[in-house]
C-alpha positions, -999 to 999 in steps of 0.1 A, spaced: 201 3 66 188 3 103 180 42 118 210 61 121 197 87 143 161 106 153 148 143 147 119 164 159 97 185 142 81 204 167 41 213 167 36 249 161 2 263 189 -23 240 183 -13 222 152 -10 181 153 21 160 139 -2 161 104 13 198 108 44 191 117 49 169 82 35 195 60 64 216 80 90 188 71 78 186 33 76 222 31 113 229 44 121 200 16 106 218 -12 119 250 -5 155 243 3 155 226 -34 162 196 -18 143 177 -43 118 188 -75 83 185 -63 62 166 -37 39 140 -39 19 135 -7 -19 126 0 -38 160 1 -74 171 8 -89 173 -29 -108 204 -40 -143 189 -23 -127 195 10 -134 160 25 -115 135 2 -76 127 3 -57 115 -22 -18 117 -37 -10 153 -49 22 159 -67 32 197 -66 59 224 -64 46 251 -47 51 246 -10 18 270 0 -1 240 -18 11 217 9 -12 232 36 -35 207 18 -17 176 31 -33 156 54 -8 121 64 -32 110 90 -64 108 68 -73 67 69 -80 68 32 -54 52 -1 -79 54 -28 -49 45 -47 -17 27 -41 9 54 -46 32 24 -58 22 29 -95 23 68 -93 60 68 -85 70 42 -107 53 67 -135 74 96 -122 104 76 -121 107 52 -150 118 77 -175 148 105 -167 135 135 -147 154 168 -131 164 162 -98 147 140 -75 109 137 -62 100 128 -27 68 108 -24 49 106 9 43 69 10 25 37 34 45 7 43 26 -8 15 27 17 -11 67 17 -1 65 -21 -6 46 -21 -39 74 2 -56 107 -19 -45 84 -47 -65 84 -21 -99 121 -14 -93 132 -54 -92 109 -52 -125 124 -24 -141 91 2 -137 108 24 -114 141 44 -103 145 39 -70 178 66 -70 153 95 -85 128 98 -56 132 107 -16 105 82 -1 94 99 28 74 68 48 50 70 73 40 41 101 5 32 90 -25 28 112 -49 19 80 -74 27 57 -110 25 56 -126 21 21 -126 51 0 -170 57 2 -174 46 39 -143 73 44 -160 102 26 -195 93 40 -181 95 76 -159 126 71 -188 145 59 -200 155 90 -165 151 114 -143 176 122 -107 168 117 -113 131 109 -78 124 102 -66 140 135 -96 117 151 -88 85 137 -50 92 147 -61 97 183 -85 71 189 -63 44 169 -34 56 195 -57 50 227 -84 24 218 -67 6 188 -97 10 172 -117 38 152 -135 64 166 -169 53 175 -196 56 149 -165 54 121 -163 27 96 -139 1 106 -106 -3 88 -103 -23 54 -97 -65 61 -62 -61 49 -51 -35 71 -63 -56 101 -44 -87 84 -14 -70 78 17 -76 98 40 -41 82 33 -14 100 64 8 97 80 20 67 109 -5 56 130 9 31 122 48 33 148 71 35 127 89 62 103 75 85 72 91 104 76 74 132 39 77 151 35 45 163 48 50 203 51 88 200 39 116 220 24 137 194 21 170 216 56 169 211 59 170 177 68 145 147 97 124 153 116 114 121 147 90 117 169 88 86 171 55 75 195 59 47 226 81 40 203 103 19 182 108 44 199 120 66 214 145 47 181 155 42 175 161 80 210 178 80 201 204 54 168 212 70 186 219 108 163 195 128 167 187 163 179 156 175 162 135 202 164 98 211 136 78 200 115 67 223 115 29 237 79 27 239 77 26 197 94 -11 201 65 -20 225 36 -4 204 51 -17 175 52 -53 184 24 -51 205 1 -41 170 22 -67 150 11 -93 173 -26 -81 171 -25 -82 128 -10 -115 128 -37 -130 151 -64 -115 129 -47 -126 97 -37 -160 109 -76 -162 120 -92 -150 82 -63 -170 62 -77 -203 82 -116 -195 78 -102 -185 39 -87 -221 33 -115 -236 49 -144 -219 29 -127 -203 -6 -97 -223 -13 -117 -256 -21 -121 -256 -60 -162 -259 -58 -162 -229 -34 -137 -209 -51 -155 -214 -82 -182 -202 -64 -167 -172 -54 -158 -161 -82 -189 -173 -106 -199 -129 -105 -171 -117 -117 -178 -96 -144 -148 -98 -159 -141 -56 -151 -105 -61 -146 -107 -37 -121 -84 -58 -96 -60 -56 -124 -61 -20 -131 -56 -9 -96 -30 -39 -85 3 -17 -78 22 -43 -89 1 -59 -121 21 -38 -143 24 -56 -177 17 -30 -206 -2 -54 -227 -28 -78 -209 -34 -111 -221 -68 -110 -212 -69 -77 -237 -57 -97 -270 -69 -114 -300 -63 -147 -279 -96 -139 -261 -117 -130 -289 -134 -161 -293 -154 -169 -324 -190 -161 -323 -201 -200 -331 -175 -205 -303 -199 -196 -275 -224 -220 -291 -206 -252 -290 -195 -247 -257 -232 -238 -247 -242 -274 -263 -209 -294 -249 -217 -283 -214 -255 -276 -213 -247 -237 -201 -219 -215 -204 -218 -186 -179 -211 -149 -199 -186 -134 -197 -161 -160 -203 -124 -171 -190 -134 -156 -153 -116 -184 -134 -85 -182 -163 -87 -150 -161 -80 -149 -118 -61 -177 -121 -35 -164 -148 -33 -134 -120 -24 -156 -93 1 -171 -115 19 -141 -123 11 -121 -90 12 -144 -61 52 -139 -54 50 -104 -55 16 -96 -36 19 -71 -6 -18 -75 6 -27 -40 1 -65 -48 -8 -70 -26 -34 -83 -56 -55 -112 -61 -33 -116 -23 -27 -118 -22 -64 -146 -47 -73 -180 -41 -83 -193 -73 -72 -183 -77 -34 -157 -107 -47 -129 -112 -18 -98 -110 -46 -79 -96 -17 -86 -125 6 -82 -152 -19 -46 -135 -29 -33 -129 5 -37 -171 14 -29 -180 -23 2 -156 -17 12 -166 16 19 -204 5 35 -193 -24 57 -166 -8 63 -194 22 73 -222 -5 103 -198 -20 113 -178 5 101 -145 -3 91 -115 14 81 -89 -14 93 -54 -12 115 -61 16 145 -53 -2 163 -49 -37 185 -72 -30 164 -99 -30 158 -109 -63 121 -118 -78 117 -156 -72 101 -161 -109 128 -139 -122 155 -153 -112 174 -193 -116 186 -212 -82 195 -248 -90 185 -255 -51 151 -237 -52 123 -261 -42 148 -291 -31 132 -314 -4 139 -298 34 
């Protein structure tokens, strides 16, 4: 469902539209429009942001939308909250990708997509979670200073870690398939946050609360396509050195020789969701004598074991529903690019059937679903 119509929270004295959203949420939670909240919030250190779910709306002076930090992809946290039956509805402040990441869990029956509000934001990304804290140690505001100099410069502010690889590579900005969106991207944020329903439920939402309409500015098409454009030239750039110098079997073999077999790109993969992991069963318990005559049949056997089976089997079962959010590399000990390697595995496999995760539920999951056409010759 395209944007039925825009609104304006305004910015209260010196606030910034990071204020004006705690506003919005706020007026959400205290109208009973929906249960609780879940939005990124500024964690008892002061410094670090990260999803929050409460029903106290005092607690939401806390929330900070324009900190450049996912430390995790909100994806899996609402497809906890939503799998089982719950009172009411949730809303869950959400990234294009985290957004993405959940329509995936719905298709695959992890999620309700009918028992939370997704409230989505345009997204100017991330920077990894330690160079984030490290640099907002000694910044005032660094959510409110990222925002502005990503808005001028298209960059960070100087003397700020740049954003994660994936955020330069990726080419959805804006929130598809929220019910509200942030719009920031093309805004003039001295005069407050401009939202736009983009579903029936959402705009009742917007009704209830008695926000002001405005027309939505042109200039959001402009700065829209004009940071699209930007991502794709990066990405279309790393996917080619990527084929070039990872893709080859001796070089991705290569690459992925240090894994240590953490399964941390599994554990924090929004979309890896299966309850019982291969890689976690009696089939990989190999015999202690095993080890030995695979030692003597091959001169040397690298410890752990199954590391290429083991990324392999993930490609297999992840590469259709992959939405580049990076968390795999963000999430491994050894400096392995998982995120890289997915993203051009991905992109030929989403290419060769068609399919553009999370862009709606009704498309169905490629691997999921029979077409006697799929894969004919073109």
């Amino acid at each position: 469902m395209t944007a039925l119509e825009a609104f304006t929270v305004p910015v209260r004295g010196k606030g910034s539209v990071a204020d004006a959203a705690r506003a919005l949420c706020r007026g959400i939670l205290e109208k009973g429009l929906v249960e609780a909240v879940m939005a990124p919030m500024r964690l008892p250190d002061g410094i670090m942001v990260q999803h929050v779910l409460t029903r106290d709306p005092e607690s939401l002076g806390a929330m900070d939308i324009l900190a450049p930090v996912m430390a995790v992809n909100g994806a899996t946290l609402v497809a906890r909250l939503t799998r089982q039956e719950i009172p009411g509805q949730v809303a869950a402040l959400l990234r294009p990708c985290e957004i993405r990441a959940f329509m995936e869990l719905v298709k695959l029956n992890q999620g309700d997509r009918s028992r939370v509000l997704i409230i989505g934001m345009d997204c100017l990304g991330t920077m990894e979670p330690p160079e984030y804290r490290q640099w907002a140690l000694g910044v005032e505001s660094p959510g409110w200073q990222f925002f502005q100099a990503m808005m001028g410069q298209g960059s960070p502010p100087q003397g700020a870690p740049d954003i994660r690889t994936s955020c330069k590579a990726c080419e959805f900005p804006t929130p598809v398939g929220a019910d509200l969106e942030l719009m920031l991207l093309g805004s003039n944020s001295s005069e407050g946050l401009t939202v736009s329903p983009s579903t029936q439920r959402g705009a009742e939402v917007m009704a209830n609360l008695g926000a002001q309409k405005v027309e939505a500015r042109e200039s959001r098409k402009e700065a829209i396509a004009s940071l699209i454009e930007r991502r794709k030239a990066f990405r279309d750039e790393l996917l080619g050195r990527v084929e070039r110098e990872l893709l080859p079997l001796e070089n991705l073999l290569k690459e992925l020789s240090r894994c240590i077999n953490c399964y941390n790109c599994r554990d924090v993969c929004p979309v890896c969701y299966c309850k019982s992991c291969v890689m976690d069963s009696s089939t990989m318990e190999h015999p202690s004598e095993q080890y030995l005559r695979w030692a003597k049949r091959r001169s040397m056997v690298k410890m752990p074991v199954d590391t290429l089976f083991y990324h392999m089997t993930r490609m297999a079962h992840m590469s259709t529903s992959c939405v580049g959010c990076g968390q795999c590399s963000s999430g491994c000990p050894m400096g392995i690019k998982v995120a890289e390697i997915f993203m051009a595995v991905s992109r030929r496999t989403q290419r060769l059937l068609d399919y553009v995760p999370g862009r709606s539920l009704d498309e169905p999951i490629p691997l999921a679903t029979f077409r006697e056409e799929e894969l004919e010759p073109r």
